[in-house]
PDB file of N, CA, C and O in Angstrom:
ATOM      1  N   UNK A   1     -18.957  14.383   2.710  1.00  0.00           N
ATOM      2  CA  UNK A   1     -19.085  13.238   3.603  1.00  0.00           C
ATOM      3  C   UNK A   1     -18.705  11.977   2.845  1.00  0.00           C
ATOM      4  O   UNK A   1     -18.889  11.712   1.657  1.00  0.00           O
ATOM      5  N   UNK A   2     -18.224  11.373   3.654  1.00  0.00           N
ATOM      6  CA  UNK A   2     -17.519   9.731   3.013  1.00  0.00           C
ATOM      7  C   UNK A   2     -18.409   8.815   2.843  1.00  0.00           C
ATOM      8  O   UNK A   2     -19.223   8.918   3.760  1.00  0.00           O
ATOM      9  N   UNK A   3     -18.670   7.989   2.159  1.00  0.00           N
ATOM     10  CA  UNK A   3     -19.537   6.985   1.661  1.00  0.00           C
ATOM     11  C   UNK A   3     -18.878   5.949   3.302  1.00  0.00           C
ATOM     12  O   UNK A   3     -17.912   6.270   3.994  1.00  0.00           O
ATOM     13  N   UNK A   4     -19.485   5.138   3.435  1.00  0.00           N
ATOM     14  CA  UNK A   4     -19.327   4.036   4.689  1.00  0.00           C
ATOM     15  C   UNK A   4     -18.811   3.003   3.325  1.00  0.00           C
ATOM     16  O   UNK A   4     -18.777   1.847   3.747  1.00  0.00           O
ATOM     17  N   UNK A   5     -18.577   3.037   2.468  1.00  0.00           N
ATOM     18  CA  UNK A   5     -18.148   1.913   1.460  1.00  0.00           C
ATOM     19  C   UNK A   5     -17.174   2.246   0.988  1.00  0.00           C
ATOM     20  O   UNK A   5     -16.523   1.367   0.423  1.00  0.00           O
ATOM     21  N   UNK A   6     -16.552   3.864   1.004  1.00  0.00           N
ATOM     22  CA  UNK A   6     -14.864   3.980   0.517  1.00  0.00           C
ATOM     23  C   UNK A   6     -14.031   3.223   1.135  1.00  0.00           C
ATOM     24  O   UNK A   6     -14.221   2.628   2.196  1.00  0.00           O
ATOM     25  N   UNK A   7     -13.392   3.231   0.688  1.00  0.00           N
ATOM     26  CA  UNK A   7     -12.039   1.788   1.147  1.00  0.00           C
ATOM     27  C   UNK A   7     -10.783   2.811   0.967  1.00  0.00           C
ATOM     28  O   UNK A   7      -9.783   2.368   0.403  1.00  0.00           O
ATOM     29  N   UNK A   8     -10.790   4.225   1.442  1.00  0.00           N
ATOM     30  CA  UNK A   8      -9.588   4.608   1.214  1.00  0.00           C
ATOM     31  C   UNK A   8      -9.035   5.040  -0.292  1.00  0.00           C
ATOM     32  O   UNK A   8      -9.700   4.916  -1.320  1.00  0.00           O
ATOM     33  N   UNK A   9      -7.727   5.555  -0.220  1.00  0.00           N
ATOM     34  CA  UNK A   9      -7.175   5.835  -1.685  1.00  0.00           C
ATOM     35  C   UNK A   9      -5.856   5.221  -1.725  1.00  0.00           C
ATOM     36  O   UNK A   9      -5.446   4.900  -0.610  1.00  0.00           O
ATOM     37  N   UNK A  10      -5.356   5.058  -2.351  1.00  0.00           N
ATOM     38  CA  UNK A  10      -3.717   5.257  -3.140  1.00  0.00           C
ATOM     39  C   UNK A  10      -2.627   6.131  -2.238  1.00  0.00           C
ATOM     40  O   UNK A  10      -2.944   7.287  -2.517  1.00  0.00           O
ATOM     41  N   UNK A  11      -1.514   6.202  -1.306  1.00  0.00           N
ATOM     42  CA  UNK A  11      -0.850   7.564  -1.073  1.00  0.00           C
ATOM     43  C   UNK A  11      -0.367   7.541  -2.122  1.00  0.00           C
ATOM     44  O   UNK A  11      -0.092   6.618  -2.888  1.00  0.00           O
ATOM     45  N   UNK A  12      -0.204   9.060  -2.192  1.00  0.00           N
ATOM     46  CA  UNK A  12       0.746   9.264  -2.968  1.00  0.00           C
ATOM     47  C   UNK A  12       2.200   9.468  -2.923  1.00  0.00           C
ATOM     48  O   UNK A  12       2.787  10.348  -2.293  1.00  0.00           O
ATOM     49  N   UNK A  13       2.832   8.340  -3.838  1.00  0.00           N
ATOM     50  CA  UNK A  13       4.027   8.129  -3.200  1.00  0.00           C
ATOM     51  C   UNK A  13       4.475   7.530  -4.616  1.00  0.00           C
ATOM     52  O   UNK A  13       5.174   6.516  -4.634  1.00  0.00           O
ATOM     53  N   UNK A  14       4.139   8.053  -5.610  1.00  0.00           N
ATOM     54  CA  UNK A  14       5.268   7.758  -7.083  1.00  0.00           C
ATOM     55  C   UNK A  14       4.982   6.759  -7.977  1.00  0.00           C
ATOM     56  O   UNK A  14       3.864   6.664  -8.483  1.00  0.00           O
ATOM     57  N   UNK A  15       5.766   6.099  -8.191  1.00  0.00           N
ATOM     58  CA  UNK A  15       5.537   5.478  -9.725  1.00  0.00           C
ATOM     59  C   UNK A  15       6.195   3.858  -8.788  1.00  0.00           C
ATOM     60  O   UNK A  15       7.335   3.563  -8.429  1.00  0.00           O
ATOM     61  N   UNK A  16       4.980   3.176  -8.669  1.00  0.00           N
ATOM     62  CA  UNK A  16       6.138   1.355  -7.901  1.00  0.00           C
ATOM     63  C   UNK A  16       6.824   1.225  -8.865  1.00  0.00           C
ATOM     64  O   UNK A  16       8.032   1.339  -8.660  1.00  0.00           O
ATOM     65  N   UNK A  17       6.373   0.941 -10.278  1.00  0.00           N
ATOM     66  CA  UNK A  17       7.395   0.347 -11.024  1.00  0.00           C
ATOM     67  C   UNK A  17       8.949   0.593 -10.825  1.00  0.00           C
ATOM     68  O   UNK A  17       9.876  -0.139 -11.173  1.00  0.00           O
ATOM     69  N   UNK A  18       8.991   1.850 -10.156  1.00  0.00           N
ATOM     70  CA  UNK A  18      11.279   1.889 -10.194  1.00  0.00           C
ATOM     71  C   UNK A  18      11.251   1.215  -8.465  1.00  0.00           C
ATOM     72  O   UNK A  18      12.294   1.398  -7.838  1.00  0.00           O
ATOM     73  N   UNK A  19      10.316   0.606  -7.864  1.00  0.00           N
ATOM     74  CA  UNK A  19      10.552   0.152  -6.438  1.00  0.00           C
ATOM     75  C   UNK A  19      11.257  -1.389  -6.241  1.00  0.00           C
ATOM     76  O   UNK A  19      10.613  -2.432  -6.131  1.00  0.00           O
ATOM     77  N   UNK A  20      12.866  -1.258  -6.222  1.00  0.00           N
ATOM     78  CA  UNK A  20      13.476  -2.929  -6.338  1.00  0.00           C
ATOM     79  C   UNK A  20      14.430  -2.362  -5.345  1.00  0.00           C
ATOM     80  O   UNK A  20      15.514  -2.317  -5.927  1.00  0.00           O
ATOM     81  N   UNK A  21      14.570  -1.879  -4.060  1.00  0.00           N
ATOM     82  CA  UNK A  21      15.246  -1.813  -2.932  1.00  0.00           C
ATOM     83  C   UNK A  21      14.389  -1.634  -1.888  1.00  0.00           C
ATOM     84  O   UNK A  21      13.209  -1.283  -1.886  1.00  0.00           O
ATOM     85  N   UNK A  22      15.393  -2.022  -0.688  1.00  0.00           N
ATOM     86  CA  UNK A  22      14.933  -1.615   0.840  1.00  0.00           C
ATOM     87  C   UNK A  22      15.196   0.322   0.552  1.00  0.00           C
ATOM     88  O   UNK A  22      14.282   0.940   1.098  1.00  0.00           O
ATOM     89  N   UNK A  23      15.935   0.995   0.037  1.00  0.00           N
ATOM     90  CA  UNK A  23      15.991   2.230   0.235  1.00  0.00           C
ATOM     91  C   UNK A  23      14.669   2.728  -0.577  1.00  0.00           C
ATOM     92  O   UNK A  23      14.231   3.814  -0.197  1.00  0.00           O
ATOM     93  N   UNK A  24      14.038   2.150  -1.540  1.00  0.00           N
ATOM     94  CA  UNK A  24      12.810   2.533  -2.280  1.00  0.00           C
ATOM     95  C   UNK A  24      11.609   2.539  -1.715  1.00  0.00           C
ATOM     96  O   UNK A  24      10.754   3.395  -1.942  1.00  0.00           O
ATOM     97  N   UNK A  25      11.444   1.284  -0.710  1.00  0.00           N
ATOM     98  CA  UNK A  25      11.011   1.379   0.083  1.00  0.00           C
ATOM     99  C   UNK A  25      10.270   2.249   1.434  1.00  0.00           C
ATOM    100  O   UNK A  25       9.186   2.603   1.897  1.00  0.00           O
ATOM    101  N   UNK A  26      11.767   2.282   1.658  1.00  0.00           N
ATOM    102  CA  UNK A  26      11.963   3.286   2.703  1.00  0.00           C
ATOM    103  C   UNK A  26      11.496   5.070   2.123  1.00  0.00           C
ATOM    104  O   UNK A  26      10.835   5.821   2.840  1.00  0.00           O
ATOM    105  N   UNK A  27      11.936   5.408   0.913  1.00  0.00           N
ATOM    106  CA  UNK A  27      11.189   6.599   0.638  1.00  0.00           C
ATOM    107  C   UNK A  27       9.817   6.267   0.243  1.00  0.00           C
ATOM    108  O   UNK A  27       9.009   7.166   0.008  1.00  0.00           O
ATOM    109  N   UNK A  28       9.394   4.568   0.123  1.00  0.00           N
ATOM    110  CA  UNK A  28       7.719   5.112   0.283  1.00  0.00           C
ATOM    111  C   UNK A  28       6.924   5.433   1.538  1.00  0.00           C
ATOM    112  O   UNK A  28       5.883   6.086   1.605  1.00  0.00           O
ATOM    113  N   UNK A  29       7.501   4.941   2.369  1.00  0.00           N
ATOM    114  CA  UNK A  29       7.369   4.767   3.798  1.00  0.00           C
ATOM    115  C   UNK A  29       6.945   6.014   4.168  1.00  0.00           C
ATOM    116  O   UNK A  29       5.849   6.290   4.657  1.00  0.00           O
ATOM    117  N   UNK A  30       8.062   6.934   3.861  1.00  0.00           N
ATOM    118  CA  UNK A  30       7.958   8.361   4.105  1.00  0.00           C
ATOM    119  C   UNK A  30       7.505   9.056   3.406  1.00  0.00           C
ATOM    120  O   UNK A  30       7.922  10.164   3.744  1.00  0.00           O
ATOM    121  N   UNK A  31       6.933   9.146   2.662  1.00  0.00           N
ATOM    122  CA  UNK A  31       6.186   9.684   1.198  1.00  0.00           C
ATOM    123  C   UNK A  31       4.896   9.159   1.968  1.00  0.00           C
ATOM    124  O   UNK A  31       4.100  10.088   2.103  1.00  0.00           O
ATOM    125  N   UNK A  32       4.482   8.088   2.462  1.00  0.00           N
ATOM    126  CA  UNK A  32       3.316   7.919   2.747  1.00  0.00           C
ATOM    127  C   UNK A  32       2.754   8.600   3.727  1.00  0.00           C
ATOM    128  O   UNK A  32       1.574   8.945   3.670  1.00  0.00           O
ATOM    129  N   UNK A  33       3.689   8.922   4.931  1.00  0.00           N
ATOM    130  CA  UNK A  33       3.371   9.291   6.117  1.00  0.00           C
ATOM    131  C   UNK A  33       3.444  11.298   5.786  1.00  0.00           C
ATOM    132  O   UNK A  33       2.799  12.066   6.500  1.00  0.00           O
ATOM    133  N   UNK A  34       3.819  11.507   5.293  1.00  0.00           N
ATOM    134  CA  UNK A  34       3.877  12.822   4.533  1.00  0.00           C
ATOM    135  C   UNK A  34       2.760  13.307   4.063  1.00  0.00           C
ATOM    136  O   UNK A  34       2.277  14.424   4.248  1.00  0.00           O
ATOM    137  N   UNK A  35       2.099  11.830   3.031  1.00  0.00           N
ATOM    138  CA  UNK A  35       0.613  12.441   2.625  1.00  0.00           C
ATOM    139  C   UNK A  35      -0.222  12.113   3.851  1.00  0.00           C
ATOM    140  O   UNK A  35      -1.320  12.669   3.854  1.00  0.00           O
ATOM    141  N   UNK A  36      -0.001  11.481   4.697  1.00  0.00           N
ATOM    142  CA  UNK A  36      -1.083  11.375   6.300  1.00  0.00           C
ATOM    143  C   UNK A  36      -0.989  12.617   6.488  1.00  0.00           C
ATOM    144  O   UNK A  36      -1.989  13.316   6.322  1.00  0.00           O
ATOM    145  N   UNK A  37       0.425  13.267   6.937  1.00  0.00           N
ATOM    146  CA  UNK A  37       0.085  14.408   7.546  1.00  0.00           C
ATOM    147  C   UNK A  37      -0.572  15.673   6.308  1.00  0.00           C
ATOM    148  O   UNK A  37      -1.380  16.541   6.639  1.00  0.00           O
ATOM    149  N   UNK A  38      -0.087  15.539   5.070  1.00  0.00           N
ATOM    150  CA  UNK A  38      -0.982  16.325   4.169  1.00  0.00           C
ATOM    151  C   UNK A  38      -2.596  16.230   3.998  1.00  0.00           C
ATOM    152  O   UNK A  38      -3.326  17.213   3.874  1.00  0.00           O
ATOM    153  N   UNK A  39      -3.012  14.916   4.013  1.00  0.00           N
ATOM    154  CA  UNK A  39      -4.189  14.713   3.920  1.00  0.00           C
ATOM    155  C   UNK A  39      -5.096  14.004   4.845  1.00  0.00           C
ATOM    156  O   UNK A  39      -5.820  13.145   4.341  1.00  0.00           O
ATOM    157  N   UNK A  40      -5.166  14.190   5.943  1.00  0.00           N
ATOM    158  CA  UNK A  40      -5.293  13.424   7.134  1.00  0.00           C
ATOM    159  C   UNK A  40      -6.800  12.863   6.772  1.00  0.00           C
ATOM    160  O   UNK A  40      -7.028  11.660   6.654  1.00  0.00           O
ATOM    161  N   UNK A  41      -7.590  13.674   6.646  1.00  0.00           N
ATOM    162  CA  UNK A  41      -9.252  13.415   6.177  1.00  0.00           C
ATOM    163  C   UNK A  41      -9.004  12.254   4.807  1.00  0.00           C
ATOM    164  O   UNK A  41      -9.574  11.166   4.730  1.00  0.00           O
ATOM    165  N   UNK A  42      -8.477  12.547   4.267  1.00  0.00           N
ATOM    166  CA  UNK A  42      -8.534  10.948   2.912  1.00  0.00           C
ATOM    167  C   UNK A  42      -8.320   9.671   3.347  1.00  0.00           C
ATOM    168  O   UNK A  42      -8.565   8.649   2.706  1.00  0.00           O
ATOM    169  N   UNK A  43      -7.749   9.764   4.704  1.00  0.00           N
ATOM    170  CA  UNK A  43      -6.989   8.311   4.951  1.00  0.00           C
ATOM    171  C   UNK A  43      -8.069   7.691   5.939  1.00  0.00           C
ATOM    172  O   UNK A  43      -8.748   8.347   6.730  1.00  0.00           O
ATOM    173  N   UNK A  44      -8.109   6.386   5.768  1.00  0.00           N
ATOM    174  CA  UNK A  44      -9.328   5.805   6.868  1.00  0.00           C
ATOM    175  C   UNK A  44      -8.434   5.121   8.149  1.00  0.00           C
ATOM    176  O   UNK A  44      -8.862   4.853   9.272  1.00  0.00           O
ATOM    177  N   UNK A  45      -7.069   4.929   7.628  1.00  0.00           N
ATOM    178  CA  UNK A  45      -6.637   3.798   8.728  1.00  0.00           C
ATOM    179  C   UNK A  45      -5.265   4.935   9.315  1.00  0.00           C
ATOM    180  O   UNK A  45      -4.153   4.928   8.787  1.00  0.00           O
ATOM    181  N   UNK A  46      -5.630   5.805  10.427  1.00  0.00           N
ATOM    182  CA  UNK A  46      -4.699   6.928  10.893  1.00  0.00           C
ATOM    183  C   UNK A  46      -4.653   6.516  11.792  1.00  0.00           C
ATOM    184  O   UNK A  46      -4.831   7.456  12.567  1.00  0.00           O
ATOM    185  N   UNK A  47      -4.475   5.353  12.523  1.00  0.00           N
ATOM    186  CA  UNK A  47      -3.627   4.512  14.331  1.00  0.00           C
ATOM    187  C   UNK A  47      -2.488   3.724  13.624  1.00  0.00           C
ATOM    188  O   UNK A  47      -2.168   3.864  12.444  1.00  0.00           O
ATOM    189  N   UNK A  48      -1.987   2.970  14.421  1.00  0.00           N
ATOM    190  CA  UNK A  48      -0.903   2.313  13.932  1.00  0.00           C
ATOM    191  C   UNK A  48      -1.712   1.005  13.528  1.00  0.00           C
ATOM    192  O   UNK A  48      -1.678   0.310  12.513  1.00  0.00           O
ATOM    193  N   UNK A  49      -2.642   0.910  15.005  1.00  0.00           N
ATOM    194  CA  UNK A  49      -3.380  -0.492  14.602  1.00  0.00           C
ATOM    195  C   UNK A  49      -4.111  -0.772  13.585  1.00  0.00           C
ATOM    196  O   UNK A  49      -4.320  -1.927  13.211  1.00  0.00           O
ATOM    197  N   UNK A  50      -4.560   0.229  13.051  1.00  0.00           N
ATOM    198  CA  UNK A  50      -6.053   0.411  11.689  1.00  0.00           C
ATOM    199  C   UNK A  50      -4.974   0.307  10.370  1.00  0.00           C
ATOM    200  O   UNK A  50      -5.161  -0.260   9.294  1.00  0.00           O
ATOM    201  N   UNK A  51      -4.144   0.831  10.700  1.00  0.00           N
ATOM    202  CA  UNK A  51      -2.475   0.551   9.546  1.00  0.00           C
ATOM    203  C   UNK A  51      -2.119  -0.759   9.471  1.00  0.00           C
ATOM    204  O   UNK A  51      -2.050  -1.162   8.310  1.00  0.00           O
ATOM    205  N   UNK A  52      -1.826  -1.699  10.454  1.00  0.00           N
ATOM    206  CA  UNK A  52      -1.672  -2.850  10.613  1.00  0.00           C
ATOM    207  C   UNK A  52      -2.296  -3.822   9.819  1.00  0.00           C
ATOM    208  O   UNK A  52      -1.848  -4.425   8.844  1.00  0.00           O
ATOM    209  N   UNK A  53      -3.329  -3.889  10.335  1.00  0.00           N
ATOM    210  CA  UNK A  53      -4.447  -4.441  10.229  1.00  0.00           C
ATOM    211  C   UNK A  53      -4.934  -4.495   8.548  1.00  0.00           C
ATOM    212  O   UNK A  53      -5.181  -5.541   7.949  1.00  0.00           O
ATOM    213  N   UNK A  54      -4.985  -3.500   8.122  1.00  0.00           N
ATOM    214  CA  UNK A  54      -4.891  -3.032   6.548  1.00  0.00           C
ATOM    215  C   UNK A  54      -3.904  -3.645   6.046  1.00  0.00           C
ATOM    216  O   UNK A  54      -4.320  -4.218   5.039  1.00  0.00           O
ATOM    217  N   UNK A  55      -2.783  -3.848   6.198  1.00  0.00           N
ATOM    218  CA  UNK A  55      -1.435  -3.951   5.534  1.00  0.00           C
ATOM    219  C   UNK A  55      -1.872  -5.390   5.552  1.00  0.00           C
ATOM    220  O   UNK A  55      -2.366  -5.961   4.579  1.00  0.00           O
ATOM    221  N   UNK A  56      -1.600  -6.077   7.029  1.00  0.00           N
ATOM    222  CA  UNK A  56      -1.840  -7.672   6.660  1.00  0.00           C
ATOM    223  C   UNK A  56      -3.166  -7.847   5.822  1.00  0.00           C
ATOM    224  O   UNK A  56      -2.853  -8.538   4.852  1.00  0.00           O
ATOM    225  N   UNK A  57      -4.419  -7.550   5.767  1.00  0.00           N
ATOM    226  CA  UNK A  57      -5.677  -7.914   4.494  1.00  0.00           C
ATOM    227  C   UNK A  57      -4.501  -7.586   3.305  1.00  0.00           C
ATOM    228  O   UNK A  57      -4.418  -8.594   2.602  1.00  0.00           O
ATOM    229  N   UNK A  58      -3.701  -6.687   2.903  1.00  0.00           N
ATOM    230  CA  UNK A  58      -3.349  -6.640   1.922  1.00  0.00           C
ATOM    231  C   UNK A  58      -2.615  -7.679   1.574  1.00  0.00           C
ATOM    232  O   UNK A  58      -2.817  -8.327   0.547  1.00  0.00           O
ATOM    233  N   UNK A  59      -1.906  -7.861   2.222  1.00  0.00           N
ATOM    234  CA  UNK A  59      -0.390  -9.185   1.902  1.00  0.00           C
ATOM    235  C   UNK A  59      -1.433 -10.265   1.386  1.00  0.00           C
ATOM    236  O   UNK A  59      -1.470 -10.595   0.200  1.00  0.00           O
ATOM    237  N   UNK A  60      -2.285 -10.800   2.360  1.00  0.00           N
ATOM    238  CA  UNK A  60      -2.833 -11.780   2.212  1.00  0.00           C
ATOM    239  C   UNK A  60      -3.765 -11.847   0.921  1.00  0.00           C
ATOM    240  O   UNK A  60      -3.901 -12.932   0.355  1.00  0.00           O
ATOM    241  N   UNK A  61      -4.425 -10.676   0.432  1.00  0.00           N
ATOM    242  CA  UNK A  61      -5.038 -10.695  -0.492  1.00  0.00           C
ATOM    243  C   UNK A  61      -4.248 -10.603  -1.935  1.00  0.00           C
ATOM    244  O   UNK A  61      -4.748 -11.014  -2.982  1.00  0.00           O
ATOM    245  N   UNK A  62      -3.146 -10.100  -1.855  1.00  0.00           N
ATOM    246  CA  UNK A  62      -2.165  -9.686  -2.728  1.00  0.00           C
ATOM    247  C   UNK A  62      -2.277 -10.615  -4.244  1.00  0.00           C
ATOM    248  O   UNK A  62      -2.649 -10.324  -5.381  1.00  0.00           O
ATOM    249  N   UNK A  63      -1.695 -11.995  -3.527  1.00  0.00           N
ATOM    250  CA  UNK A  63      -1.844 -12.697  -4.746  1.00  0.00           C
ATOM    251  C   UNK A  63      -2.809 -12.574  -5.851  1.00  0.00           C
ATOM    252  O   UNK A  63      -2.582 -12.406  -7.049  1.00  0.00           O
ATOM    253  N   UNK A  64      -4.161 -12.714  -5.096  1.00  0.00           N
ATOM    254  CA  UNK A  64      -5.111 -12.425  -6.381  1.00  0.00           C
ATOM    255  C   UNK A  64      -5.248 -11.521  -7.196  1.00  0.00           C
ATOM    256  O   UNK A  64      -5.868 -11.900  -8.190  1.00  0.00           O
ATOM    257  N   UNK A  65      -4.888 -10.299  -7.222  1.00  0.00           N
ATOM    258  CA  UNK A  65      -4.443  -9.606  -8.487  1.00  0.00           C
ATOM    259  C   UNK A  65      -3.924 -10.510  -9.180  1.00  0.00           C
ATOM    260  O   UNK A  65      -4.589 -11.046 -10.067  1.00  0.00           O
ATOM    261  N   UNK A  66      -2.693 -10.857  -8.944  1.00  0.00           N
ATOM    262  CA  UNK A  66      -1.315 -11.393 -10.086  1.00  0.00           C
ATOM    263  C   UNK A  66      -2.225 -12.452 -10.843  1.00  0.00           C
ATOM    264  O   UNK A  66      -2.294 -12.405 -12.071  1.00  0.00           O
ATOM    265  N   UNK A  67      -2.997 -13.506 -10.041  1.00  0.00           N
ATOM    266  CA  UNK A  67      -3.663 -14.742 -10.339  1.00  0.00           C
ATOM    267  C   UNK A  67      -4.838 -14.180 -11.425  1.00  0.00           C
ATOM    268  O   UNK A  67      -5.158 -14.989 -12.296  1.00  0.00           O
ATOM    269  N   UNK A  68      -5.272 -13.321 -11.437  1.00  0.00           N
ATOM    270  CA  UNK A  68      -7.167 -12.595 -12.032  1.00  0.00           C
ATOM    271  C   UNK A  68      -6.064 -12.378 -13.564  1.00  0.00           C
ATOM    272  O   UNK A  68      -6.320 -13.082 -14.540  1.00  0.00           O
ATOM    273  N   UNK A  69      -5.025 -11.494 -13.622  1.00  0.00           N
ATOM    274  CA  UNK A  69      -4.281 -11.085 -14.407  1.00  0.00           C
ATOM    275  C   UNK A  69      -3.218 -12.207 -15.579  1.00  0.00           C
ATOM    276  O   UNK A  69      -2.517 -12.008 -16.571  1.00  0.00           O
ATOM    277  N   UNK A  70      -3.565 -13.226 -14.873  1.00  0.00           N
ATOM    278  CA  UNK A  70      -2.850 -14.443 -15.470  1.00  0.00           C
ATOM    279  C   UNK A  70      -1.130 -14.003 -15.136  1.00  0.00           C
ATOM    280  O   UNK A  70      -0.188 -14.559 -15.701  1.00  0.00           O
ATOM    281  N   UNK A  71      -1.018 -13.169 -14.358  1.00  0.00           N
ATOM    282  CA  UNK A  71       0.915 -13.086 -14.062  1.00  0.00           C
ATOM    283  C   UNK A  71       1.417 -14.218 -13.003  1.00  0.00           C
ATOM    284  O   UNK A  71       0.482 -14.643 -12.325  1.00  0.00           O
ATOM    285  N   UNK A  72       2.374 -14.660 -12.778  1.00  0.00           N
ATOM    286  CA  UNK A  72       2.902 -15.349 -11.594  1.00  0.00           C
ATOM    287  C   UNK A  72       3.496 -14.309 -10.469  1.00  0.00           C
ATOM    288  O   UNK A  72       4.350 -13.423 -10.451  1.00  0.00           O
ATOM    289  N   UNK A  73       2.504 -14.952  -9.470  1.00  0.00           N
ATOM    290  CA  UNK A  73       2.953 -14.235  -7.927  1.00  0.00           C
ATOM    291  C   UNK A  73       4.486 -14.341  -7.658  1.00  0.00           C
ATOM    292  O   UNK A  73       5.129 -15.373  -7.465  1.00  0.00           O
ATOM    293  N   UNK A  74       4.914 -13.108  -7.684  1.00  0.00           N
ATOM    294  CA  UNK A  74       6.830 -13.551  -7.292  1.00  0.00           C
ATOM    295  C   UNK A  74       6.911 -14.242  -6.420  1.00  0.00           C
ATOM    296  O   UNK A  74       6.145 -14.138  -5.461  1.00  0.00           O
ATOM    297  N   UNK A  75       7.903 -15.195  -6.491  1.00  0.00           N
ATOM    298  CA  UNK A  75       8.279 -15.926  -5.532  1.00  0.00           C
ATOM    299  C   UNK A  75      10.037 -16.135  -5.492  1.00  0.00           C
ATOM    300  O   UNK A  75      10.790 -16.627  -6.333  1.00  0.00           O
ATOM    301  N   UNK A  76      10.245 -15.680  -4.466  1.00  0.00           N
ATOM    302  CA  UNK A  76      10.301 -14.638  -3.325  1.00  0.00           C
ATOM    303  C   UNK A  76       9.680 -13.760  -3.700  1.00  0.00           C
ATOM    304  O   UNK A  76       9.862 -13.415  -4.868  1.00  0.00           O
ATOM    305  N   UNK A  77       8.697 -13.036  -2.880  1.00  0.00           N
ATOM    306  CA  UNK A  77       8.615 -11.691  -3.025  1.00  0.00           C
ATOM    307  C   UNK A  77       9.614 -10.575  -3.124  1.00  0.00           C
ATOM    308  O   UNK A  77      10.757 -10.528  -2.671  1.00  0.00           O
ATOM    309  N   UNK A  78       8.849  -9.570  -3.903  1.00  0.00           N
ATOM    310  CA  UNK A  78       9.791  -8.241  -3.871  1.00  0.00           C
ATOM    311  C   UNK A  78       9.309  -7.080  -3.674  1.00  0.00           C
ATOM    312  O   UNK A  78       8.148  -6.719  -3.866  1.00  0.00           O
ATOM    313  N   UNK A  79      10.550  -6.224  -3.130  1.00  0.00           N
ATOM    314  CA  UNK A  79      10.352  -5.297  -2.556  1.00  0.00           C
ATOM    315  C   UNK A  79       9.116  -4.675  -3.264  1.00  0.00           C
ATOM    316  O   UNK A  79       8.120  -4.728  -2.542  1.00  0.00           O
ATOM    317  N   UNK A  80       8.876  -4.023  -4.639  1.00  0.00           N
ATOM    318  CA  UNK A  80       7.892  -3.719  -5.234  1.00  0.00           C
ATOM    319  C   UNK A  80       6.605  -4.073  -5.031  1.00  0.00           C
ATOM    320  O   UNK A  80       5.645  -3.302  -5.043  1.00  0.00           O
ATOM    321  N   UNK A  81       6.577  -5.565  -4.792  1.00  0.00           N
ATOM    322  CA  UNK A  81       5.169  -6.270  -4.040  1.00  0.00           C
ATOM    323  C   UNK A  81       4.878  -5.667  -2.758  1.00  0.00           C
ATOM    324  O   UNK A  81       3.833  -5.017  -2.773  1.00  0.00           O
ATOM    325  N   UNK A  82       5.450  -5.688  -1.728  1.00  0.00           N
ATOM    326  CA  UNK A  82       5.502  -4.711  -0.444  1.00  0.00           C
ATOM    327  C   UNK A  82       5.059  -3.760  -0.954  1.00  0.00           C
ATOM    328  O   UNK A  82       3.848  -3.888  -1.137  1.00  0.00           O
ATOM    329  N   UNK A  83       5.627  -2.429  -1.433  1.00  0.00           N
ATOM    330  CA  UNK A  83       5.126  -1.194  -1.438  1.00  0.00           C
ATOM    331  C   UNK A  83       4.054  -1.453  -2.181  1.00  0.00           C
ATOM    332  O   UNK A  83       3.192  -0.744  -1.660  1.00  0.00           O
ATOM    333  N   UNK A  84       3.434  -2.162  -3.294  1.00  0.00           N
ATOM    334  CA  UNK A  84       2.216  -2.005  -3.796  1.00  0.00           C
ATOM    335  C   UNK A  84       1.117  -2.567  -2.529  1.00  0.00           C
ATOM    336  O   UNK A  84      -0.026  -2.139  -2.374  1.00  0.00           O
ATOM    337  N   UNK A  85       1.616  -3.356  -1.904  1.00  0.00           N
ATOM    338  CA  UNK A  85       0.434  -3.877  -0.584  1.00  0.00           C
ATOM    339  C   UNK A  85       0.393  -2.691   0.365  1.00  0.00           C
ATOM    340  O   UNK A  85      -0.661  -2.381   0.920  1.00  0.00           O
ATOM    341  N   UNK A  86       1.649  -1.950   0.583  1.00  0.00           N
ATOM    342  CA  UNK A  86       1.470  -0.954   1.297  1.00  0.00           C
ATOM    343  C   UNK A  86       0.990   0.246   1.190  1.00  0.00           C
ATOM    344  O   UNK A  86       0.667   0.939   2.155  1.00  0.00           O
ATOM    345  N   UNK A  87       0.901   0.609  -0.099  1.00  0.00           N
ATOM    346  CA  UNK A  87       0.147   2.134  -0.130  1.00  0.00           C
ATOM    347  C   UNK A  87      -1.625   2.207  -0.482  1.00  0.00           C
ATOM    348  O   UNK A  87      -2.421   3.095  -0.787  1.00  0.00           O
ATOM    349  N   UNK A  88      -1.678   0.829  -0.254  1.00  0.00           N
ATOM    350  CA  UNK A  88      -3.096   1.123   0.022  1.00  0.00           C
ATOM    351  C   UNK A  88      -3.432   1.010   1.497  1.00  0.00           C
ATOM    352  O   UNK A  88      -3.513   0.005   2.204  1.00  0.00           O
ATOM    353  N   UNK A  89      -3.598   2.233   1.772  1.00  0.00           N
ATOM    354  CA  UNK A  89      -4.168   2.195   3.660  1.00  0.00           C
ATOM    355  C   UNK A  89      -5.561   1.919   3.465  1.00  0.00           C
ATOM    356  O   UNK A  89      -6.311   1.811   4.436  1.00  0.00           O
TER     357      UNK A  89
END
């Protein structure tokens, strides 16, 4: 049974660091939805809307990693920033 305080996991979907395209992207995309259908019970946010919804808290929260870490938030963002906001459902 799930704790009411898990926040979900990680998909699994590779290593971000080689993620600097829309096509890198795009195989996380599908790598992600791959482990939904592999692991349907791990994932908390399985609608489109509970996906949504997750993704934007992420964007928005994003920066503060980089900031806690003393790095500078890219600016422009990059693709790599995306997929790291995105594979946390």
């Amino acid at each position: 049974m799930r704790s009411p305080y898990d926040s979900g996991r990680p998909a699994e979907t590779g290593d971000l660091d080689q993620v600097t395209s829309l096509a890198n992207v795009t195989r996380i995309v599908d790598e992600m939805r791959n482990d939904l259908e592999a692991h349907p019970g791990d994932w908390e946010t399985v609608t489109l809307e509970t996906f949504l919804e997750a993704l934007s808290r992420s964007l928005t929260a994003h920066p503060q990693p980089h900031h806690n870490f003393g790095e500078p938030f890219p600016d422009p963002p990059t693709w790599k920033l995306f997929a790291e906001a995105t594979v946390y459902e």
